[in-house]
KEPA-105680 format. One record per atom (N, C-alpha, C): atom name; residue in one letter; x, y, z. Coordinates in pm, whole numbers, plus 50000, padded with zeros to 5 digits. Example, Ala and Ser with C-alpha at 12.3 -4.5 7.8 and 13.67 -1.06 7.14 Angstrom:
2
[rec 'N','A',[51319,49431,50780]]
[rec 'CA','A',[51230,49550,50780]]
[rec 'C','A',[51320,49670,50780]]
[rec 'N','S',[51285,49775,50708]]
[rec 'CA','S',[51367,49894,50714]]
[rec 'C','S',[51290,50003,50787]]
***
This chain:
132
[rec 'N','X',[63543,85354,89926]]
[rec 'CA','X',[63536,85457,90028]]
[rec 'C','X',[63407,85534,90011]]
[rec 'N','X',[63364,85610,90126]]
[rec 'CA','X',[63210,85737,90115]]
[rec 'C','X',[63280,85820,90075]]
[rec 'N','X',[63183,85853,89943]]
[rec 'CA','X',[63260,85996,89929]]
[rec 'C','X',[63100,86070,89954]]
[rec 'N','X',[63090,86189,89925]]
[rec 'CA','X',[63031,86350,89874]]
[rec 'C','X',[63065,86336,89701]]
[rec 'N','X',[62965,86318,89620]]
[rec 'CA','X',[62937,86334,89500]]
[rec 'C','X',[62863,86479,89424]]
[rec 'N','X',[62946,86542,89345]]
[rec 'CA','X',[62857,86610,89296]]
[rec 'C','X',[62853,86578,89137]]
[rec 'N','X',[62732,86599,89072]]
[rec 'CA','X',[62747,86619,88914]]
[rec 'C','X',[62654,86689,88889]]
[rec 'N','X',[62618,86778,88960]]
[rec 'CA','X',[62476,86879,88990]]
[rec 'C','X',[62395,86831,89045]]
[rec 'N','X',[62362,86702,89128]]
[rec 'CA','X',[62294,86667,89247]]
[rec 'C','X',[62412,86620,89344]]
[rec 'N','X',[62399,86644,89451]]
[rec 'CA','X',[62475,86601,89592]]
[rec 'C','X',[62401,86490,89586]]
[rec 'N','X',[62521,86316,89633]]
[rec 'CA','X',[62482,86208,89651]]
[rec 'C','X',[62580,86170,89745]]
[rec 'N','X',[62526,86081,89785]]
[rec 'CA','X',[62670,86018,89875]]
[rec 'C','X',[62705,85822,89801]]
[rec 'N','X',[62794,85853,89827]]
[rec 'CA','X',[62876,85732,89702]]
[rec 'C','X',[62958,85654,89715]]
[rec 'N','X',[62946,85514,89710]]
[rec 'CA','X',[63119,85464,89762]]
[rec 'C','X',[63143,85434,89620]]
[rec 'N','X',[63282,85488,89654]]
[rec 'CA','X',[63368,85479,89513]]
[rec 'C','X',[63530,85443,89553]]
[rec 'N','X',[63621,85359,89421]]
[rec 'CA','X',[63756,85313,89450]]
[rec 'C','X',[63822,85456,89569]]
[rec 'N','X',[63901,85420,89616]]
[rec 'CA','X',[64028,85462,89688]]
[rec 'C','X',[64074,85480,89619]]
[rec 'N','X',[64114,85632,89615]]
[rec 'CA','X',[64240,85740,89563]]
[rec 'C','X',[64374,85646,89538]]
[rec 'N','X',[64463,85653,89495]]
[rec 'CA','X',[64580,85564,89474]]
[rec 'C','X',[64670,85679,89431]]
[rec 'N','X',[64809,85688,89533]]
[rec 'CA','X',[64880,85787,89503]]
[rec 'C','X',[64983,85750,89447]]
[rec 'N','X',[64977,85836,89290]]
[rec 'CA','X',[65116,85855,89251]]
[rec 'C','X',[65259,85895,89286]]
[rec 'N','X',[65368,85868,89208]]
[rec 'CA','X',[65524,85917,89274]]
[rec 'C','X',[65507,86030,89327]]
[rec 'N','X',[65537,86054,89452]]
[rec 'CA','X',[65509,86214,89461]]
[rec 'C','X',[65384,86267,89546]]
[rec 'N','X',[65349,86165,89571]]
[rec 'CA','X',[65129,86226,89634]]
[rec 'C','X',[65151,86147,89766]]
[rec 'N','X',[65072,86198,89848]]
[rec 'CA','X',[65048,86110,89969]]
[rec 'C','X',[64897,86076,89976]]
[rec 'N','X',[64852,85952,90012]]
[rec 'CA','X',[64717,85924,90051]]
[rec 'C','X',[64722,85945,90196]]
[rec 'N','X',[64584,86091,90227]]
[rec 'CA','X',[64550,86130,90329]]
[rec 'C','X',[64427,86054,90355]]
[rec 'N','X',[64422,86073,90487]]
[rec 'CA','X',[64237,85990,90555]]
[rec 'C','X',[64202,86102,90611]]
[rec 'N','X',[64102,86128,90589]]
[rec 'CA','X',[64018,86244,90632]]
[rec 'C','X',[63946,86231,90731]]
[rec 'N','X',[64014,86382,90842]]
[rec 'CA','X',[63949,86355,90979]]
[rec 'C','X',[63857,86476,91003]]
[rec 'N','X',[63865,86539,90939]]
[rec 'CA','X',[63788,86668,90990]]
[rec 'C','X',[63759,86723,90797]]
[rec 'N','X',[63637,86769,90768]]
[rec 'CA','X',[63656,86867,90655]]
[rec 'C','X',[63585,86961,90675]]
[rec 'N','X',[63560,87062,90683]]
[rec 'CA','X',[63481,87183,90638]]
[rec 'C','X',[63464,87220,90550]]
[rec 'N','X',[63312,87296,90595]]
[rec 'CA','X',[63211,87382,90445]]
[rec 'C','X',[63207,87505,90465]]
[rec 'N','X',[63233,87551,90324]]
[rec 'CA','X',[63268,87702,90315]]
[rec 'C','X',[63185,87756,90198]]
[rec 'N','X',[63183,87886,90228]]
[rec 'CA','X',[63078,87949,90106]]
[rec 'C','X',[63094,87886,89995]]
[rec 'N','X',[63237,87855,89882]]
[rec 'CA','X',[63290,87801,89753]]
[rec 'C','X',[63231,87696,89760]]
[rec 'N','X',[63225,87590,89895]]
[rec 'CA','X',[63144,87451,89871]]
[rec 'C','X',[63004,87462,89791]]
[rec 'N','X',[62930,87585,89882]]
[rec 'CA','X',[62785,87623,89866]]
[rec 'C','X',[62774,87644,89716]]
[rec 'N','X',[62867,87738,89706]]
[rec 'CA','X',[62844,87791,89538]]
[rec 'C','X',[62908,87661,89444]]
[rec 'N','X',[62919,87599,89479]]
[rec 'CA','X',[62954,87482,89374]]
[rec 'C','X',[62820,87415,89339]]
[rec 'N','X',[62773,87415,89469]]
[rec 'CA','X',[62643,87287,89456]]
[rec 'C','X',[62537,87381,89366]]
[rec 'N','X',[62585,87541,89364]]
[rec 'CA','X',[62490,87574,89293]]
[rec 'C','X',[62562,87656,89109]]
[rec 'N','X',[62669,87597,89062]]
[rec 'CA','X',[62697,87545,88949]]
[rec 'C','X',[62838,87605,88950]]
[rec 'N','X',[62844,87678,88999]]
[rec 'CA','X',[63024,87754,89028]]
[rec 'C','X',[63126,87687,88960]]
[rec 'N','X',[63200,87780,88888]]
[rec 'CA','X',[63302,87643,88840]]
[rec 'C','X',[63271,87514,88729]]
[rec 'N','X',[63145,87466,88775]]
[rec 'CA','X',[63097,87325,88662]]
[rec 'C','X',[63173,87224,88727]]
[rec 'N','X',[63225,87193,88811]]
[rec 'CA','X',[63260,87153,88866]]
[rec 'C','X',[63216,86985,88928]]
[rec 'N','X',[63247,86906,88888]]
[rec 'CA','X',[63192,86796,88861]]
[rec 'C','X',[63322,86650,89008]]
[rec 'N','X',[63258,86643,89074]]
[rec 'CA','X',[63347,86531,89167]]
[rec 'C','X',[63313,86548,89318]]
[rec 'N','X',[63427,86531,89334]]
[rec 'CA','X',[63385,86526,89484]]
[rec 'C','X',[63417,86664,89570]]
[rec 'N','X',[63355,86725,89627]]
[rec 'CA','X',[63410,86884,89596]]
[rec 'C','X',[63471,86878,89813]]
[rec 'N','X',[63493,86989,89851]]
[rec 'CA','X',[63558,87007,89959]]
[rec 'C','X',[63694,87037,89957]]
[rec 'N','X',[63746,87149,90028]]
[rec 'CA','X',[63899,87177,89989]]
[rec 'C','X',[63971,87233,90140]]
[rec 'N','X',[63877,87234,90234]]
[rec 'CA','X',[63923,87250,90408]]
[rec 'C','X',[63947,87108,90455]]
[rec 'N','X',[64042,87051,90553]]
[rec 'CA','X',[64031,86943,90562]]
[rec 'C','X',[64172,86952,90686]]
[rec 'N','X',[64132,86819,90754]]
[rec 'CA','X',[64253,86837,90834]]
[rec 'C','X',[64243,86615,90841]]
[rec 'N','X',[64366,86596,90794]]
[rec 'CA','X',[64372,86443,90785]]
[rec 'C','X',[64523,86406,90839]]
[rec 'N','X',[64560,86227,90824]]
[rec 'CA','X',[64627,86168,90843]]
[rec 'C','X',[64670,86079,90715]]
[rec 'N','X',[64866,86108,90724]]
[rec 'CA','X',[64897,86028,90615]]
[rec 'C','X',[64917,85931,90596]]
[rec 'N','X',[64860,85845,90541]]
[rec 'CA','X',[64794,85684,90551]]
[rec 'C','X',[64939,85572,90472]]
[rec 'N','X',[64972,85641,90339]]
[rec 'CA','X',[65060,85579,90259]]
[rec 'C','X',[65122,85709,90140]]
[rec 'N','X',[65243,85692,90168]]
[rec 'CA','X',[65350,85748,90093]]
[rec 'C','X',[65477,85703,90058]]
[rec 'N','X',[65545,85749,89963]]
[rec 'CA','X',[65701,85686,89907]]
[rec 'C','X',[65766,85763,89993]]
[rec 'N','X',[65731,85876,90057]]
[rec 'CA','X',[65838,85915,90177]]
[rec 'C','X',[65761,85939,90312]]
[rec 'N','X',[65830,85796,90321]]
[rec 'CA','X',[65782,85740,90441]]
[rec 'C','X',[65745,85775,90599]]
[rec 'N','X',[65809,85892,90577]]
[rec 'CA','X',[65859,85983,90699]]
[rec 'C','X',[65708,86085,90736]]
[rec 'N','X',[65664,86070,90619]]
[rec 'CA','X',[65455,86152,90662]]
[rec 'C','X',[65397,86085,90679]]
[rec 'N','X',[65444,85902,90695]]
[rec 'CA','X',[65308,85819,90746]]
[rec 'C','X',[65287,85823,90888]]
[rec 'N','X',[65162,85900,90903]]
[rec 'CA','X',[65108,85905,91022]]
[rec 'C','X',[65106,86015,91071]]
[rec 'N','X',[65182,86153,90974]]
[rec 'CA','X',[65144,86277,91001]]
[rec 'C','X',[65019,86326,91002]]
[rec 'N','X',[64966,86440,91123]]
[rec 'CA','X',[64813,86477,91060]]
[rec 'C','X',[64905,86587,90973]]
[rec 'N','X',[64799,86679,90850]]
[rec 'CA','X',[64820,86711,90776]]
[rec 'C','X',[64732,86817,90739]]
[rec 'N','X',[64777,86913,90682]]
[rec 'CA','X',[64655,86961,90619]]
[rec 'C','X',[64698,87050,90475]]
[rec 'N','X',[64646,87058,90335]]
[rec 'CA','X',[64708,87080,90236]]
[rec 'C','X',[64657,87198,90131]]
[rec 'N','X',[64762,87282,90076]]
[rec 'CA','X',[64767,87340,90001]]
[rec 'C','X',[64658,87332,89867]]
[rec 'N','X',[64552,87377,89848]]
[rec 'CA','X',[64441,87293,89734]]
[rec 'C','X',[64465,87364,89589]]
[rec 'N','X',[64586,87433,89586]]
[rec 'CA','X',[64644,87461,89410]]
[rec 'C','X',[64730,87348,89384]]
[rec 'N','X',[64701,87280,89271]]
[rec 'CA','X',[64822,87147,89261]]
[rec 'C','X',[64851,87215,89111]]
[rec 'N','X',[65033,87238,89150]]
[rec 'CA','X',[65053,87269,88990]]
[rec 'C','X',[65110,87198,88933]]
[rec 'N','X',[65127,87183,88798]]
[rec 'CA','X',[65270,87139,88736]]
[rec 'C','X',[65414,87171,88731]]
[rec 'N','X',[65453,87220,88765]]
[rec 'CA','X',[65608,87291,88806]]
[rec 'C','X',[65653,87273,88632]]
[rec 'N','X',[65580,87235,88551]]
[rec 'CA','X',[65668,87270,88433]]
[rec 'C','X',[65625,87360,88320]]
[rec 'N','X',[65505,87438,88294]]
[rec 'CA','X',[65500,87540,88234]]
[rec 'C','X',[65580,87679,88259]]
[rec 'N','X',[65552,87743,88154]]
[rec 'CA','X',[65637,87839,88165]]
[rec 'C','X',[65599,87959,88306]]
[rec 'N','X',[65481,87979,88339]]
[rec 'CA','X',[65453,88017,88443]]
[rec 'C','X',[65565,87944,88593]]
[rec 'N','X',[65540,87833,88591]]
[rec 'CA','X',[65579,87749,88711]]
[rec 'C','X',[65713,87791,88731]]
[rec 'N','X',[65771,87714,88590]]
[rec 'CA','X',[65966,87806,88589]]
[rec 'C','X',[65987,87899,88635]]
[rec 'N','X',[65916,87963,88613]]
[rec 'CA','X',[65911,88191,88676]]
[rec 'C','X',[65905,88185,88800]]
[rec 'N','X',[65902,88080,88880]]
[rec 'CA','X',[65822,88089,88989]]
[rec 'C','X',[65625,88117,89041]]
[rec 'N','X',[65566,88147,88945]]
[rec 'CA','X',[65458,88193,88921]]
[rec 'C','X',[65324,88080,88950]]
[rec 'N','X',[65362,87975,89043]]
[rec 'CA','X',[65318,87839,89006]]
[rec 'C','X',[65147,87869,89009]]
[rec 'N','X',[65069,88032,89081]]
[rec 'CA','X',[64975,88056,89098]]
[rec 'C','X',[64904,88071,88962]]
[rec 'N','X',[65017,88128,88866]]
[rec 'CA','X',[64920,88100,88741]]
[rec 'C','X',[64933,87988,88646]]
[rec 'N','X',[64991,87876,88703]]
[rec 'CA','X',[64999,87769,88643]]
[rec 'C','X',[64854,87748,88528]]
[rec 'N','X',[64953,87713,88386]]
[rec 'CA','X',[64864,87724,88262]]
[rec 'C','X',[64742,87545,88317]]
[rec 'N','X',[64857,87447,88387]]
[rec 'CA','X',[64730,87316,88398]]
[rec 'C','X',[64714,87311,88544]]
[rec 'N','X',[64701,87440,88653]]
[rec 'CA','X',[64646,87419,88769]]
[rec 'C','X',[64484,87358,88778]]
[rec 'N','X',[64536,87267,88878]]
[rec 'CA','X',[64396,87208,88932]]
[rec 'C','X',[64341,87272,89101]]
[rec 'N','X',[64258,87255,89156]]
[rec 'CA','X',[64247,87296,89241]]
[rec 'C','X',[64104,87210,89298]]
[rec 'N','X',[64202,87158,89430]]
[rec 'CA','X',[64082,87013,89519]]
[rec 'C','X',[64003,87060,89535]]
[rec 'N','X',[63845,87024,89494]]
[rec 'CA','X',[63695,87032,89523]]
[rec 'C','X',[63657,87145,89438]]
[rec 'N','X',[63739,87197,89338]]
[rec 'CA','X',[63685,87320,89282]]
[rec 'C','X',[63709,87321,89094]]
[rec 'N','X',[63836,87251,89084]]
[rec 'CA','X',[63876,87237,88933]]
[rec 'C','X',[63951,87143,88911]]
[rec 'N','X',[63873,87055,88857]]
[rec 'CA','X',[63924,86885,88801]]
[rec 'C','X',[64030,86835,88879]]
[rec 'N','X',[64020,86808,89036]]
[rec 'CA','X',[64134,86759,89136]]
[rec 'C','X',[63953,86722,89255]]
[rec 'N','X',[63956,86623,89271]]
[rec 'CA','X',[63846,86563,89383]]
[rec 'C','X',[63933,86628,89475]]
[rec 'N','X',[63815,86638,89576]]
[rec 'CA','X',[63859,86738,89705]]
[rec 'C','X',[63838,86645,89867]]
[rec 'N','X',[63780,86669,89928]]
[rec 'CA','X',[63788,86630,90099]]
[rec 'C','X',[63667,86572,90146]]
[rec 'N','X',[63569,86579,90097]]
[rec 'CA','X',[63421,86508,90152]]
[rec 'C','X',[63395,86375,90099]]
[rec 'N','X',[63549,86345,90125]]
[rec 'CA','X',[63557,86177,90090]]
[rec 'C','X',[63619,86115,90257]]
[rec 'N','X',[63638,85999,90246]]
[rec 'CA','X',[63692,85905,90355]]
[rec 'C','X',[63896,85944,90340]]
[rec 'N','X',[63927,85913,90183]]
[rec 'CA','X',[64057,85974,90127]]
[rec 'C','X',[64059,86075,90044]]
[rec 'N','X',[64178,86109,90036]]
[rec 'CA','X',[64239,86195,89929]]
[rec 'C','X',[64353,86203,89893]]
[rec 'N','X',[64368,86250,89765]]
[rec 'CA','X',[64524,86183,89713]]
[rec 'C','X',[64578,86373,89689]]
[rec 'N','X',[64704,86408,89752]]
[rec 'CA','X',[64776,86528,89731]]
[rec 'C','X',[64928,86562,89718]]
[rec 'N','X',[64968,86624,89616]]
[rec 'CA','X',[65165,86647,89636]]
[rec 'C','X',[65210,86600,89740]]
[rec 'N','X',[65266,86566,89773]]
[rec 'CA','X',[65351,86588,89950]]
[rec 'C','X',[65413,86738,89929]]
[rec 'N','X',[65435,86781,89828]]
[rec 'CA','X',[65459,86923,89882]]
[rec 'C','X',[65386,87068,89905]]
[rec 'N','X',[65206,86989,89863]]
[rec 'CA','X',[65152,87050,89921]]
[rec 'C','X',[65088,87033,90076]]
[rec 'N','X',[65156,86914,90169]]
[rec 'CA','X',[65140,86916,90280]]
[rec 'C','X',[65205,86994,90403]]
[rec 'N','X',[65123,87077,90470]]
[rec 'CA','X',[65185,87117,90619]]
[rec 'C','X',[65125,87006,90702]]
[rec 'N','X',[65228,86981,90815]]
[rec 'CA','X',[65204,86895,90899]]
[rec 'C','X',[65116,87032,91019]]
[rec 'N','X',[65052,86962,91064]]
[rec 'CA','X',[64983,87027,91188]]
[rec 'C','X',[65020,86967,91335]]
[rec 'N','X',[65106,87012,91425]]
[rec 'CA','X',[65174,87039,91516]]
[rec 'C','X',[65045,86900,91638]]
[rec 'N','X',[65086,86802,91689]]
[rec 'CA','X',[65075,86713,91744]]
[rec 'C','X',[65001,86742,91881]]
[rec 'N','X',[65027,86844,91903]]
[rec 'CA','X',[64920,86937,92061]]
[rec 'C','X',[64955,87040,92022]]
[rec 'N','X',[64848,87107,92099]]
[rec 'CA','X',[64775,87228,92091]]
[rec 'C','X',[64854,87286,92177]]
[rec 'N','X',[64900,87422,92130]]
[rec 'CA','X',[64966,87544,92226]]
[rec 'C','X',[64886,87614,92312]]
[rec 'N','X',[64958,87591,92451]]
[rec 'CA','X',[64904,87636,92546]]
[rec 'C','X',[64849,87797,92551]]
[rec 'N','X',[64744,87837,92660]]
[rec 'CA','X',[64760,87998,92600]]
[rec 'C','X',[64871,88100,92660]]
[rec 'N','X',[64902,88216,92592]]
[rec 'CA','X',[64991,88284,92673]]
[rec 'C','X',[65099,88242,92505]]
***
């Protein structure tokens, strides 16, 4: 797949396809956006080393629940562990091994895919609401 490479130079790169574990859905990326955090990455933010981007609006390509293939999507970019002691508390924001897509050791959206929880997916509504 093209990704967006960083390791302190921006490259563009084809590299393997994401492969989702029990639990993850592989999204295809239809839309991503750049945001200030992108900017400050490229200029060392974080240390931050992959494929960075964390706005994104995609389609779910392949999952074990089957029922999001073909949802568009768009996702939550804290991925926690639900099993530290934080997570138990409910607290999953201060998760002790949070990752976070395009920003902390989790590749992010300025790829072709991306691999995410399914429960960090909202589906995004199929048409657009009229105005009024």
């Amino acid at each position: 797949m093209r990704a967006l490479h960083f390791d302190g130079k921006l490259s563009l790169r084809n590299l393997p396809e994401p492969r989702p574990a029990s639990g993850e859905a592989l999204t295809q990326v239809r839309f991503a956006g750049i945001c200030g955090t992108d900017l400050e990455i490229l200029k060392g933010y974080s240390g931050f080393r992959g494929i960075p981007g964390h706005e994104f609006v995609g389609e779910v390509v392949e999952c074990g629940e089957k029922a999001w293939v073909g949802k568009r999507v768009v996702g939550e970019i804290n991925v926690t562990c639900g099993e530290c002691d934080f997570c138990r508390r409910g607290l999953e924001r201060h998760c002790r091994r949070r990752t976070v897509m395009g920003i902390v050791d989790r590749d992010g959206a300025f790829a072709d895919f991306l691999v995410l929880p399914v429960r960090n997916l909202h589906e995004v509504p199929g048409t657009r609401p009229g105005p009024g």
